[in-house]
C-alpha positions as a Python dict, from the first residue, in 0.01 Angstrom:
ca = {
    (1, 'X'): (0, 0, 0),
    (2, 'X'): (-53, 317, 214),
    (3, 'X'): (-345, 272, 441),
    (4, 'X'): (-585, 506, 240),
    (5, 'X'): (-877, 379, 484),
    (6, 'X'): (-792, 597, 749),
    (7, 'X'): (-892, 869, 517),
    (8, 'X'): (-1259, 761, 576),
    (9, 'X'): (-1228, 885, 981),
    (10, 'X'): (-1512, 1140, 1100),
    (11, 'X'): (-1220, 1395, 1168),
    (12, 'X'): (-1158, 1449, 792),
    (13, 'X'): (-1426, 1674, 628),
    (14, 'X'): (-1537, 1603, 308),
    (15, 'X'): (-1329, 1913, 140),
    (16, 'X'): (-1012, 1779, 294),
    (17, 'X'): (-1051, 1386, 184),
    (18, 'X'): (-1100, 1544, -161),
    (19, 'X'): (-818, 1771, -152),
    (20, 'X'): (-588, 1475, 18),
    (21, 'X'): (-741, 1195, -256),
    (22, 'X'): (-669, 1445, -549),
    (23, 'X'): (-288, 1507, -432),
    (24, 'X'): (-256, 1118, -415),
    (25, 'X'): (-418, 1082, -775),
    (26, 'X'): (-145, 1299, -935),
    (27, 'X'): (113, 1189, -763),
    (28, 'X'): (58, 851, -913),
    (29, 'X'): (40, 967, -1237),
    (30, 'X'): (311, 1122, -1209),
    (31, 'X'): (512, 845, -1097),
    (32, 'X'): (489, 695, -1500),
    (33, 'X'): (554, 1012, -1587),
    (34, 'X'): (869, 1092, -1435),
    (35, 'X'): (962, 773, -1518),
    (36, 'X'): (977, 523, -1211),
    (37, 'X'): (888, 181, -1267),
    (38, 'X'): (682, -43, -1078),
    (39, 'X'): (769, -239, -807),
    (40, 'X'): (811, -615, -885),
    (41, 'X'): (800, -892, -681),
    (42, 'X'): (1121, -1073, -683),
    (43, 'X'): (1364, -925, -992),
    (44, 'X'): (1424, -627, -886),
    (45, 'X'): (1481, -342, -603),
    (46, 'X'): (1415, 41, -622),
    (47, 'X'): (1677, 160, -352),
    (48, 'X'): (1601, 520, -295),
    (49, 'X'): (1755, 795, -30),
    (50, 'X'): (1570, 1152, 100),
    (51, 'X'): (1654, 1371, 252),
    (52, 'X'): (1304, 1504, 415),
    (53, 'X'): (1310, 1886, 558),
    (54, 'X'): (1324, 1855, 981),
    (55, 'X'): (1118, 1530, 991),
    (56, 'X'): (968, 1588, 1226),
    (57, 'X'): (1068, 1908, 1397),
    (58, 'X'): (740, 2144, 1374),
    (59, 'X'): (920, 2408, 1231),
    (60, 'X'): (684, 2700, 1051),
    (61, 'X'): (366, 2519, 1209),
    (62, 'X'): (315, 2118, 1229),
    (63, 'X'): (311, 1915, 903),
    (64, 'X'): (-58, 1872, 806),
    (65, 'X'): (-240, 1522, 746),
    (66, 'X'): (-156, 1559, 368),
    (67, 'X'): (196, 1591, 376),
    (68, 'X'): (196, 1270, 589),
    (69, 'X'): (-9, 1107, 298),
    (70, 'X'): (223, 1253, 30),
    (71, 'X'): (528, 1155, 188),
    (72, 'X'): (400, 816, 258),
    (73, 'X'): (270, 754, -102),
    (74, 'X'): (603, 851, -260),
    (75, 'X'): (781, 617, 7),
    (76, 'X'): (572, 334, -87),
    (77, 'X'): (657, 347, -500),
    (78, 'X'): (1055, 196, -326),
    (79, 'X'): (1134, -112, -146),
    (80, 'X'): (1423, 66, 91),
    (81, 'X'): (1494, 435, 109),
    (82, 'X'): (1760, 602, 303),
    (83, 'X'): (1657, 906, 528),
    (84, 'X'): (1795, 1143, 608),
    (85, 'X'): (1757, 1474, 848),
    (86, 'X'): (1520, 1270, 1089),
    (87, 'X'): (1490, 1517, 1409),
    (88, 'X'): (1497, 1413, 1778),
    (89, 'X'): (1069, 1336, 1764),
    (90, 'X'): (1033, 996, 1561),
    (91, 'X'): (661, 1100, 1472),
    (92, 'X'): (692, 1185, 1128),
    (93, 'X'): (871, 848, 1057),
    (94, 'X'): (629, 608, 1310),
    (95, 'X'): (316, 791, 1109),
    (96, 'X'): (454, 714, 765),
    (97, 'X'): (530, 348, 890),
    (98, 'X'): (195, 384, 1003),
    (99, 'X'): (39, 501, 699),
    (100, 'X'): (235, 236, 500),
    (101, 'X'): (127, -47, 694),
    (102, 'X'): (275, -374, 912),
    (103, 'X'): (500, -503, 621),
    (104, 'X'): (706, -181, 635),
    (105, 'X'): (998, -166, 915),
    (106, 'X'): (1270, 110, 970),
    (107, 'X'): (1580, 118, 1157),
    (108, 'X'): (1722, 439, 1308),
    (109, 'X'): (1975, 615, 1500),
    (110, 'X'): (2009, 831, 1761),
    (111, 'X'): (2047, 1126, 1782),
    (112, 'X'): (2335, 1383, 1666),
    (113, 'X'): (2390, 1556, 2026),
    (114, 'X'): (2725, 1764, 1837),
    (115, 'X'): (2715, 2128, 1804),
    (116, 'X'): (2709, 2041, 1390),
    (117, 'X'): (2487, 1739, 1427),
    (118, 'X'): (2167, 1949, 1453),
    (119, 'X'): (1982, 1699, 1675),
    (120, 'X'): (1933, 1483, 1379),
    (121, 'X'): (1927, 1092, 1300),
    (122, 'X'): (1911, 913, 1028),
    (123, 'X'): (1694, 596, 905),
    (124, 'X'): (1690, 294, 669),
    (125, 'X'): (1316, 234, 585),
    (126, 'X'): (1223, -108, 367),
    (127, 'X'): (939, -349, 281),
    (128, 'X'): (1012, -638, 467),
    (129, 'X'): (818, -836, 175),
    (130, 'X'): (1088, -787, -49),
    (131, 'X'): (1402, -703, 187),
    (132, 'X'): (1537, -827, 518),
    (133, 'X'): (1791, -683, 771),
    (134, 'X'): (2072, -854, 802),
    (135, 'X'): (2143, -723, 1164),
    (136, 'X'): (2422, -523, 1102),
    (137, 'X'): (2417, -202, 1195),
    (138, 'X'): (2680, 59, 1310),
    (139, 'X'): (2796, 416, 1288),
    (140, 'X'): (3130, 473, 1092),
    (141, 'X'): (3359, 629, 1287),
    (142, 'X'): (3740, 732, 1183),
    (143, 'X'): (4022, 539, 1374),
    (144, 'X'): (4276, 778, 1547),
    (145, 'X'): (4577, 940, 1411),
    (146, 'X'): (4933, 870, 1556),
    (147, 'X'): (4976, 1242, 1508),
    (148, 'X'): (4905, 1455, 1810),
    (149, 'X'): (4591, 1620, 1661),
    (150, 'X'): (4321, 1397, 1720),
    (151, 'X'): (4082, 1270, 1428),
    (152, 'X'): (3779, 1528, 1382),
    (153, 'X'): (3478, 1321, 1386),
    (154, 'X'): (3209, 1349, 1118),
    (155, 'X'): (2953, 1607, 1203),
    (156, 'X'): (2678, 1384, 1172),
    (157, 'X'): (2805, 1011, 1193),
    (158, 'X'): (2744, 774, 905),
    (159, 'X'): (2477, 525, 939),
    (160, 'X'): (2598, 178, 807),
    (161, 'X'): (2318, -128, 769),
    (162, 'X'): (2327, -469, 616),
    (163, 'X'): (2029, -569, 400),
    (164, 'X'): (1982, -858, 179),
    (165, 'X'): (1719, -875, -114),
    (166, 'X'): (1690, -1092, -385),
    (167, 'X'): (2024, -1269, -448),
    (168, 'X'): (2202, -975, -320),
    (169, 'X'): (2321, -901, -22),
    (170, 'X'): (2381, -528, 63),
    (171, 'X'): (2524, -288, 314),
    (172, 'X'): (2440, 40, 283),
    (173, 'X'): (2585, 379, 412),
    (174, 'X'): (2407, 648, 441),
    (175, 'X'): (2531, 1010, 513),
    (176, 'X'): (2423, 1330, 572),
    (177, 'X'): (2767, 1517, 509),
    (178, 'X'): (2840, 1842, 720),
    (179, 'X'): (2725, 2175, 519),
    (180, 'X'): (2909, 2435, 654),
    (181, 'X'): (2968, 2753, 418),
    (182, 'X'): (2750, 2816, 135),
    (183, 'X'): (3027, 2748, -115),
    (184, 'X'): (3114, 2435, -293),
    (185, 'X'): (3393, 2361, -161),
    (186, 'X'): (3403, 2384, 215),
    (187, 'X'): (3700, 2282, 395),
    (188, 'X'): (3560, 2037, 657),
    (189, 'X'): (3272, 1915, 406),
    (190, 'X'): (3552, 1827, 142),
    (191, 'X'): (3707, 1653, 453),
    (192, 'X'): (3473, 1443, 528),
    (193, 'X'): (3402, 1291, 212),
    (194, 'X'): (3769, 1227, 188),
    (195, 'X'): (3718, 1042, 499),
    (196, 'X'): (3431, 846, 452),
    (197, 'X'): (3539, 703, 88),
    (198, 'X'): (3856, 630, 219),
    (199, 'X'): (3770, 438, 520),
    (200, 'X'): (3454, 293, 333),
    (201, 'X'): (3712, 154, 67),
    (202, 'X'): (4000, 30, 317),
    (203, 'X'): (3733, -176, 581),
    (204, 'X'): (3516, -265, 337),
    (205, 'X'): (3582, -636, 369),
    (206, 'X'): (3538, -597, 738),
    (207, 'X'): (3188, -487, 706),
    (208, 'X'): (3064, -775, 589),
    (209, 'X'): (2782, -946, 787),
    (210, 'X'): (2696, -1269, 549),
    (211, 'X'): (2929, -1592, 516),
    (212, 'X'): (3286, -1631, 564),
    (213, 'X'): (3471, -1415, 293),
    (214, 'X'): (3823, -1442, 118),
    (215, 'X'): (4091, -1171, 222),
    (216, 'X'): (4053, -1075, -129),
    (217, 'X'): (3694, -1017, -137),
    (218, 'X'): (3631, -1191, -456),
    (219, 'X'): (3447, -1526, -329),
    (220, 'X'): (3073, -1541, -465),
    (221, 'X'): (2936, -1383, -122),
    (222, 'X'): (3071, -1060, -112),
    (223, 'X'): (2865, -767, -42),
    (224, 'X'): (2762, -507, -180),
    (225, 'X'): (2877, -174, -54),
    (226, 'X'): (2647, 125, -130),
    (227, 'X'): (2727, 516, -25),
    (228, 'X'): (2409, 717, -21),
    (229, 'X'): (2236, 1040, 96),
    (230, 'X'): (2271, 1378, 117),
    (231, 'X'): (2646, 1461, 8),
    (232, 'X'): (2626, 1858, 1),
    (233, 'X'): (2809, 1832, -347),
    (234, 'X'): (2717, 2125, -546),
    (235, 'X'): (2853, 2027, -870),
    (236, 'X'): (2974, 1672, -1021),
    (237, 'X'): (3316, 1924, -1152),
    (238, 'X'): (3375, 1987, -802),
    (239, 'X'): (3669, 1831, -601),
    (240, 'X'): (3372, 1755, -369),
    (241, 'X'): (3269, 1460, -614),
    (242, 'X'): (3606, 1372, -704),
    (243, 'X'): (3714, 1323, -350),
    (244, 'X'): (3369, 1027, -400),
    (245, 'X'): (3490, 908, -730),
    (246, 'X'): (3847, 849, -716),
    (247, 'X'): (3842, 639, -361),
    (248, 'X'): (3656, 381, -648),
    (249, 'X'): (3335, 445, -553),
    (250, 'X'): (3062, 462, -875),
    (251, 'X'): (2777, 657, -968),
    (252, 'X'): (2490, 404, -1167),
    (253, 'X'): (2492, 534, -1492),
    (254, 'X'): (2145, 623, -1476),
    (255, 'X'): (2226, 891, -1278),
    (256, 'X'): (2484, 1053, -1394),
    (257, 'X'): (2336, 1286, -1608),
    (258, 'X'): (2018, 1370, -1402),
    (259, 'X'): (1940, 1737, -1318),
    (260, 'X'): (1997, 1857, -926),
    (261, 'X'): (1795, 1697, -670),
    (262, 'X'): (1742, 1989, -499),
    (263, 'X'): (1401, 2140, -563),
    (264, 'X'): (1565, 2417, -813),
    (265, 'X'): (1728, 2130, -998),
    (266, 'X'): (2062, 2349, -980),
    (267, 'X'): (2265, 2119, -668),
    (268, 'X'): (2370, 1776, -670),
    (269, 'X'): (2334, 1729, -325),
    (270, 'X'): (2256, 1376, -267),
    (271, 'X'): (2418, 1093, -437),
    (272, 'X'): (2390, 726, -504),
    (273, 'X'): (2738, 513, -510),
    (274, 'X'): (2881, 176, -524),
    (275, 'X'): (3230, 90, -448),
    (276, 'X'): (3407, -112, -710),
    (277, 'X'): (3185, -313, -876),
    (278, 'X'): (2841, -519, -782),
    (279, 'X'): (2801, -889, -698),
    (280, 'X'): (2506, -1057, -792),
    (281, 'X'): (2334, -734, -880),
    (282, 'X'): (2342, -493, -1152),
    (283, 'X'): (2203, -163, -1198),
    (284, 'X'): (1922, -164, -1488),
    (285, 'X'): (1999, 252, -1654),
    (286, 'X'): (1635, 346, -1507),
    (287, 'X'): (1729, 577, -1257),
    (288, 'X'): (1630, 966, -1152),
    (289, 'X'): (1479, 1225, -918),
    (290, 'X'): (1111, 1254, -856),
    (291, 'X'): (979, 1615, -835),
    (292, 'X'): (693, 1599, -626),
    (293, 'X'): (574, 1958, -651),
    (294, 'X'): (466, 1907, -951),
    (295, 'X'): (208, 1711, -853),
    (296, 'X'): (117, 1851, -527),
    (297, 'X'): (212, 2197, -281),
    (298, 'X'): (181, 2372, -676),
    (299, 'X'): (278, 2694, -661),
    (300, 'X'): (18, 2848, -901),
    (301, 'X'): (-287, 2582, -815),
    (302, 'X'): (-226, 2498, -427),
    (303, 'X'): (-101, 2828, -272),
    (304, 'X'): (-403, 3010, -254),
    (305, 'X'): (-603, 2693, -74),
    (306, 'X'): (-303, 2604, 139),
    (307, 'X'): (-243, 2978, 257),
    (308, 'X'): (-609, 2983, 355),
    (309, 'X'): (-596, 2657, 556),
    (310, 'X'): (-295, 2701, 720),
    (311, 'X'): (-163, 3008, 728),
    (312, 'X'): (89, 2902, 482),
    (313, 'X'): (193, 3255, 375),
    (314, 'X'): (245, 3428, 754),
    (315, 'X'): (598, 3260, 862),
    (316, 'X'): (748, 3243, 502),
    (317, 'X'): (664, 3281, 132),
    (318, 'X'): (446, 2974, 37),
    (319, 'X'): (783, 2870, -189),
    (320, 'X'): (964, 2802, 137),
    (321, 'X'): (671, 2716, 366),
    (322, 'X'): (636, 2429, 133),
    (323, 'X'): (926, 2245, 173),
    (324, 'X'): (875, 2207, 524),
    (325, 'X'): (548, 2034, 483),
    (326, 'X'): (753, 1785, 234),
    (327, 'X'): (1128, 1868, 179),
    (328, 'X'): (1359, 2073, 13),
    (329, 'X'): (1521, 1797, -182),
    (330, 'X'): (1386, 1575, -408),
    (331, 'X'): (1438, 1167, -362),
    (332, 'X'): (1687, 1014, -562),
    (333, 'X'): (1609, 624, -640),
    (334, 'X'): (1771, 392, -895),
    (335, 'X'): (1644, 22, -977),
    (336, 'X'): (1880, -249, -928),
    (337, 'X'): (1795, -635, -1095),
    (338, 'X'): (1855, -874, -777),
    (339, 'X'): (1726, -1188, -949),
    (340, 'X'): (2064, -1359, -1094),
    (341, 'X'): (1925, -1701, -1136),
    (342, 'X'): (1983, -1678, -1555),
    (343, 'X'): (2347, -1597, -1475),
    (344, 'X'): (2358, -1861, -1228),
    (345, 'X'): (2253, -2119, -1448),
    (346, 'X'): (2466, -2066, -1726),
    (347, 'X'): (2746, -2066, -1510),
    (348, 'X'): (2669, -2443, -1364),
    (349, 'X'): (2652, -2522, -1712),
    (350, 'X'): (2973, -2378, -1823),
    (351, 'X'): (3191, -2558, -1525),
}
């Protein structure tokens, strides 16, 4: 659990432990409410990805102590969140592992140094009491083209880590695909999700870090492949998605009907996929987005208080100057069972 003791340090008044403690009260309500189940010990894993606004770049004033709390007490509700938009400063992610305490561990990039890459990394956070790196870890990059044009790199390069929980063993990608125009379909973005399902699907059986696996891919330790992170997809009709979809890759049924996970609910920016099909591991339907300003950074109870404090008003509306404290999307998780000993069983018995 987050380390709520250091709330008890001289260097918090009274007003501001209060107005802290309260913010962590309703956002654990609101964790039943919105639906997220508890973490369990051994059956299952809440695999989450956010993308959290220029973590940490300082940008319209320094993140206060409570958005360090709230970001740490939605973190600890998974067992292994992507990140994404990390910025060149790891102090925003070495306080939340802070906050979280020694059982937490993260793994992270460096940093984008491209004109597109926006000085940013990205990071796989996880509870090591319930998941353990497997020790791979690479950036995907695309192989070169016999044509004379050379390949055009991904803006930000894809972030590829092996993971096992449970009786599942997992490598996750995670992306934070380029942007560019305001539109949904923008040439390079629709290019590079092209790209990365395609090359995710052809070398998937090269990824692998576990045993030693059957050309086919079909022997009882192959590994789960899992696309995740901020997409830039605007709509789920867009060519965008399809370019995700039809290189075999699958969106959890849980999810697919979910609102945006941007905070106006109106994008569907960030995505959760698996290629194929899973391998000792099965998604349970309880998936979602969790809206955090509903609980805290409320625009008709908080802006007031937080405008007075912090000058929350003077470099942008308190709407905006929000989402830099925590983030302008929302975190997408869906909970995965990882104990297969039933199945395994029955099988033994069966021959």
């Amino acid at each position: 659990m987050p380390y709520y003791a250091g709330l008890k340090d001289a260097r918090y008044k009274p007003a501001d432990r209060k107005r802290i403690v309260q913010g962590l009260q309703r956002l654990r309500d609101g964790f039943a409410e919105q639906g997220i189940p508890t973490r369990s010990a051994t059956d299952t894993l809440l695999l989450a990805t956010w993308n959290i606004r220029e973590f940490d770049s300082g940008k319209y004033g320094p993140r206060s102590a409570d958005a360090y709390y709230f970001i740490a007490e939605i973190l600890q509700r998974f067992d292994l969140i992507a990140l994404q938009e990390i910025k060149t400063s790891l102090y925003g992610l070495q306080t939340v592992r802070r906050l979280l305490g020694s059982s937490w561990d993260y793994v992270v990039t460096d940093v984008s140094l491209g004109t597109s890459g926006n000085a940013e990394r990205m990071a796989f956070l996880y509870d090591t009491r319930k998941v353990t790196f497997s020790g791979l870890a690479a950036e995907v990059v695309l192989p070169s083209s016999k044509k004379a044009t050379p390949v055009v790199q991904f803006a930000r390069s894809p972030y590829l880590c092996g993971f096992k929980a449970g009786w599942s063993q997992i490598n996750l990608c995670t992306v934070h695909i380029y942007y560019g125009k305001g539109v949904a379909v923008d040439p390079q973005r629709l290019a590079e999700i092209k790209h990365l399902a395609n090359t995710l699907k052809k070398h998937a059986i090269d990824m692998q870090s576990g045993p030693v696996h059957s050309p086919d891919g079909d022997d009882e330790f192959r590994e789960n492949l899992i696309a995740l992170g901020d997409f830039n997809i605007f709509n789920r009709d867009d060519v965008t998605f399809e370019a995700l979809t039809s290189a075999g890759f699958r969106i959890p049924d849980g999810l697919q009907e979910i609102p945006g996970s941007n905070v106006k609910h109106d994008k569907h920016y960030d995505q959760i996929a698996y290629l194929k099909d899973l391998n000792r591991m099965t998604a349970t339907g309880k998936a979602g987005v969790f809206d955090f300003f509903d609980y805290v950074y409320r625009l008709e109870q908080d802006e007031a208080l937080y405008a007075a404090l912090f000058g929350a008003t003077k470099a942008k509306t308190f709407r905006d100057w929000r989402t830099y404290q925590m983030s302008d999307h929302l975190p997408m998780w869906c909970e995965f069972r990882i104990d297969q000993s039933d199945e395994y069983l029955q099988q033994l018995l069966d021959g």
